[in-house]
C-alpha positions as protocol buffer text, in pm:
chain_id: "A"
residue {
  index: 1
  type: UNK
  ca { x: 0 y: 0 z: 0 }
}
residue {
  index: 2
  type: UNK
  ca { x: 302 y: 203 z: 94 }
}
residue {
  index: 3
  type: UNK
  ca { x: 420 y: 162 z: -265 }
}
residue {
  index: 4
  type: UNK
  ca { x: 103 y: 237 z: -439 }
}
residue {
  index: 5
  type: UNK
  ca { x: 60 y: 586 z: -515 }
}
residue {
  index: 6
  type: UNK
  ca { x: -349 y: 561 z: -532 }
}
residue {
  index: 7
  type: UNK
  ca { x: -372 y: 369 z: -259 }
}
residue {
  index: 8
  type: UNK
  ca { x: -120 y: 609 z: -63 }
}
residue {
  index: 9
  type: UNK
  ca { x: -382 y: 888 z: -154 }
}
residue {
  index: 10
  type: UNK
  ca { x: -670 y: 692 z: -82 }
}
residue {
  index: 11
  type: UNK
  ca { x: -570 y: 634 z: 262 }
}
residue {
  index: 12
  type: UNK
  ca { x: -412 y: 1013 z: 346 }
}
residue {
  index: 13
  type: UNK
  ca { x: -818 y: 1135 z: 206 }
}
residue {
  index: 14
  type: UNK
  ca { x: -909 y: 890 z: 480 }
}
residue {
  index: 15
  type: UNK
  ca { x: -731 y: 1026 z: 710 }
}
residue {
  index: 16
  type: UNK
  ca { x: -911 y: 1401 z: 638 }
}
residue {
  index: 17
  type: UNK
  ca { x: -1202 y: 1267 z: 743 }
}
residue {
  index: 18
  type: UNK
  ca { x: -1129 y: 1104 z: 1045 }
}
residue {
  index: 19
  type: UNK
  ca { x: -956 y: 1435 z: 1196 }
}
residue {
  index: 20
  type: UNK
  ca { x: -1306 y: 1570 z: 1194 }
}
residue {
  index: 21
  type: UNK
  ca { x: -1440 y: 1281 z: 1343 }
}
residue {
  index: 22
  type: UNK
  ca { x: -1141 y: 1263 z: 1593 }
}
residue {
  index: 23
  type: UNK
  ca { x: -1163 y: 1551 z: 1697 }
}
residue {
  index: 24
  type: UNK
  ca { x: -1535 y: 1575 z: 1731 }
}
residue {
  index: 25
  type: UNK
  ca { x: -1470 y: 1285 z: 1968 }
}
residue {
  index: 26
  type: UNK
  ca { x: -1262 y: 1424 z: 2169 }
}
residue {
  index: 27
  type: UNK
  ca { x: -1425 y: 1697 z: 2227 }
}
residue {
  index: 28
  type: UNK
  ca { x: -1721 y: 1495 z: 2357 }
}
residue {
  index: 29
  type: UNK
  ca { x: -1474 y: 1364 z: 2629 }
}
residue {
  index: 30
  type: UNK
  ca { x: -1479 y: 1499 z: 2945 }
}
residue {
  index: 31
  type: UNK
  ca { x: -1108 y: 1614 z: 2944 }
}
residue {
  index: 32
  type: UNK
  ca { x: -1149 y: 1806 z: 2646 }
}
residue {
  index: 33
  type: UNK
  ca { x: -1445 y: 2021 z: 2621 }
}
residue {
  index: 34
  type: UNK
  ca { x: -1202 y: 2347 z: 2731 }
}
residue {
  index: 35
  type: UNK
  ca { x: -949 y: 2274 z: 2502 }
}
residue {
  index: 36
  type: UNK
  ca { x: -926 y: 2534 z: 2191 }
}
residue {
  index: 37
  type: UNK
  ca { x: -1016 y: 2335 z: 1886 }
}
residue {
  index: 38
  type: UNK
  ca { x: -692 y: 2431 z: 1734 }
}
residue {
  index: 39
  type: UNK
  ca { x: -502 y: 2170 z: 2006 }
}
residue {
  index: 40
  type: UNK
  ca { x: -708 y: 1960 z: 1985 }
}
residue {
  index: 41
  type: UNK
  ca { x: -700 y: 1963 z: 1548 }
}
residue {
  index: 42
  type: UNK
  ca { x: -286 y: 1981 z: 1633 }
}
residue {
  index: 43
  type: UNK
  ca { x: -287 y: 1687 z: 1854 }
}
residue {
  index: 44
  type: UNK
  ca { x: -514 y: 1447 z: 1634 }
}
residue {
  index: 45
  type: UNK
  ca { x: -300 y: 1538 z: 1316 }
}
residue {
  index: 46
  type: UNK
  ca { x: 42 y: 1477 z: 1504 }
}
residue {
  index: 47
  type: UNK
  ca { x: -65 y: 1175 z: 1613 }
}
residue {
  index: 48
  type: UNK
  ca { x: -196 y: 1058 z: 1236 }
}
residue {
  index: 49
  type: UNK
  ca { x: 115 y: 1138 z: 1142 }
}
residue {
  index: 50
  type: UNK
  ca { x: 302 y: 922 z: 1405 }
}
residue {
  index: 51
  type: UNK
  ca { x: 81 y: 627 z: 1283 }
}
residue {
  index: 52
  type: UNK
  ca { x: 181 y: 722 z: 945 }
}
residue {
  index: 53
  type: UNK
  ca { x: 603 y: 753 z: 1031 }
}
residue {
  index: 54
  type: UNK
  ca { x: 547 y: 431 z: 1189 }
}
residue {
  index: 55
  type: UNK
  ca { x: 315 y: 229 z: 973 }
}
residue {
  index: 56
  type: UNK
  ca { x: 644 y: 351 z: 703 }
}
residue {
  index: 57
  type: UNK
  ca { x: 869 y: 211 z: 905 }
}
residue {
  index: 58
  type: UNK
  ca { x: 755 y: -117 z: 1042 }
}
residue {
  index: 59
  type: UNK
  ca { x: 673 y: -173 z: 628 }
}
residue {
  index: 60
  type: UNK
  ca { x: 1071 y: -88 z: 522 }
}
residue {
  index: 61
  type: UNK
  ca { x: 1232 y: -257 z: 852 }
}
residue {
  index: 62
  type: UNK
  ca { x: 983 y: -545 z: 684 }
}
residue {
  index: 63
  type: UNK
  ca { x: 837 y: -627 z: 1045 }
}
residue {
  index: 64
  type: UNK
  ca { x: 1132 y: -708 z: 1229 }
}
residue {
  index: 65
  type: UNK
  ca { x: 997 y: -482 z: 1539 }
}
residue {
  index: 66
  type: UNK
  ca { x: 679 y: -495 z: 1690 }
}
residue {
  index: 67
  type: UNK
  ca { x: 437 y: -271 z: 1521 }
}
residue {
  index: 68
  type: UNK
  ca { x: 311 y: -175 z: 1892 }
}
residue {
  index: 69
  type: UNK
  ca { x: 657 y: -74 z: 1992 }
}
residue {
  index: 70
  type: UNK
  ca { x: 690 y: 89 z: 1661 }
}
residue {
  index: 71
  type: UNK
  ca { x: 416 y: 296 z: 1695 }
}
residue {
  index: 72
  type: UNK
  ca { x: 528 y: 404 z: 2066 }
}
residue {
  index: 73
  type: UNK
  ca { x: 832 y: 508 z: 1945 }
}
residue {
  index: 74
  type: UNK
  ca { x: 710 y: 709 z: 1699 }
}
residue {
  index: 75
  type: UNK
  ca { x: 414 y: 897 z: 1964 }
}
residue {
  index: 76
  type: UNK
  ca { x: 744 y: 901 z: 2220 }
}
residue {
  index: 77
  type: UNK
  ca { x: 941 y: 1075 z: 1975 }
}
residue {
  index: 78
  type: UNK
  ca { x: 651 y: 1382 z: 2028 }
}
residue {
  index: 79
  type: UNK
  ca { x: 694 y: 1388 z: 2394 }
}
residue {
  index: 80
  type: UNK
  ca { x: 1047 y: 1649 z: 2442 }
}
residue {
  index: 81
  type: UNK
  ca { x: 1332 y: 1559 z: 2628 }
}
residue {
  index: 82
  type: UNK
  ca { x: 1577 y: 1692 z: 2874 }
}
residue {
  index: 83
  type: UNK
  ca { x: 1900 y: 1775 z: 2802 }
}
């Protein structure tokens, strides 16, 4: 799918629609209904796009790794770190 330029596209229009969604979701939550809808749009795309980075790497690594770990090493790479 990775490798497929249509089916690449198909699934990042996918994706477009379930920010919406996501986000509508979350803002149904009781943790979220005071959070400005622009966080809330910035944490649901960063965290497509760690599924994504992962998803992309899990495929060329050709499943050596977990795809759990995978994926929470990519959402780990959001949270900063001390130096």
């Amino acid at each position: 799918m990775q490798r497929t330029p249509a089916l690449c596209a198909r699934l990042h229009e996918k994706q477009t629609g379930w920010r919406q969604r996501l986000v509508e979701t979350l803002t149904e939550g009781s943790g979220s209904r005071d959070m400005p809808p622009l966080v809330l749009h910035a944490r649901v795309a960063a965290a497509l796009e760690c599924l994504m980075a992962a998803l992309e790497h899990w495929v060329a690594i050709e499943g050596r790794q977990g795809l759990g770990s995978v994926v929470d090493e990519a959402f780990d790479a959001l949270v900063p770190t001390k130096r």
